[in-house]
C-alpha positions, -999 to +999 in steps of 0.1 A: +000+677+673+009+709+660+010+701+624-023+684+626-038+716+642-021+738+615-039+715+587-069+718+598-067+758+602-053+755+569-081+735+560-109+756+574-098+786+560-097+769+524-133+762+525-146+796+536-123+825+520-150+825+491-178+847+500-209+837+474-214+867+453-241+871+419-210+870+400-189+838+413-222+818+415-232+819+375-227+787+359-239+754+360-247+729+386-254+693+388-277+670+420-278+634+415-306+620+430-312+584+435-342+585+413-327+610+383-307+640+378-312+677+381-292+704+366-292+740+373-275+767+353-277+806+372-272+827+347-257+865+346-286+886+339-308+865+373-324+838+358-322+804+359-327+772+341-337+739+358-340+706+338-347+670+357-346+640+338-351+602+345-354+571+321-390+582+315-395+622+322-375+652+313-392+687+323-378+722+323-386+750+345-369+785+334-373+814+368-354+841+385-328+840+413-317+862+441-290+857+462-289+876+496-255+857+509-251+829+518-291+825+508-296+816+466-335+817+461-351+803+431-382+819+422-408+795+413-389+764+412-399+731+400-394+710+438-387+674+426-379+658+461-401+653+493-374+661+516-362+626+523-344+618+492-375+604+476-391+615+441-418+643+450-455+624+448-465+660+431-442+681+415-449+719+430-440+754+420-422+771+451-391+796+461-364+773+470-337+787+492-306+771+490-276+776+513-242+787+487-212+769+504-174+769+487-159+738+496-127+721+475-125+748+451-161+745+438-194+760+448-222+734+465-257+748+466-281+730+492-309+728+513-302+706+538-328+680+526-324+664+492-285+658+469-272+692+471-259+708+432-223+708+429-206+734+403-200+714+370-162+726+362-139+712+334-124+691+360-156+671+372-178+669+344 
C-alpha cells in the first residue's frame, strides 16, 4: 500500500514541477483532429504560426501570443473546431486561451474542448 502511495506522489510531482514560462513553451506543437491536423509553432520573439491541413485545405494564420501562466493566448487565431471535435462550419478569427500543462516530460496546450497540441520533440515526431 505504501509503495503504491509513494508512486503516485512520485507521479504527481512529475507532472507538475514545470511551471510554463515564455521561454520553456517556444517550439512546436502538434493536434490531431479527426477531420485534419493543426500545428502550432510559439516562437521566441511572441508570435506564432498556425497551419491546418486536410486532404483538400491547407491555411495559415501567423499572430501574437501571451502567456500569463498557466493561460497561453493566441491573438487572433484561426478556430478550426466547434467545440465538439467537429470541423468549424465557419472558420473565425478569435483569442484562443489555452491551458499550458507538463505532463510525461512534454508540454500539452489545451482548451478543454477540441485535441489538445502536444510538444513535437525528437522522440515523438
Amino acid at each position: 500500500m505504501f509503495t503504491v502511495i509513494t508512486a503516485v506522489a512520485v507521479a504527481s510531482i512529475g507532472l507538475s514541477c514545470n511551471k510554463p514560462t515564455s521561454t520553456n513553451l517556444v517550439g512546436r506543437y502538434k493536434a490531431e483532429r479527426s477531420y485534419g491536423l493543426e500545428f502550432l509553432e510559439l516562437r521566441t520573439n511572441g508570435t506564432y504560426v498556425q497551419v491546418f491541413t486536410n486532404s483538400t485545405t491547407l491555411q495559415t494564420n501567423i499572430g501574437t501570443w501571451t502567456l500569463q501562466p498557466p493561460t497561453l493566448t493566441l491573438k487572433s487565431a484561426l478556430i478550426f473546431d466547434d467545440g465538439l471535435n467537429r470541423p468549424a462550419t465557419h472558420v473565425v478569427t478569435n483569442d484562443w486561451r489555452l491551458d499550458t500543462k507538463w505532463v510525461f516530460n512534454i508540454w500539452v496546450l489545451g482548451d478543454g474542448h477540441a485535441e489538445s497540441f502536444v510538444q513535437i520533440t525528437p522522440e515523438n515526431q
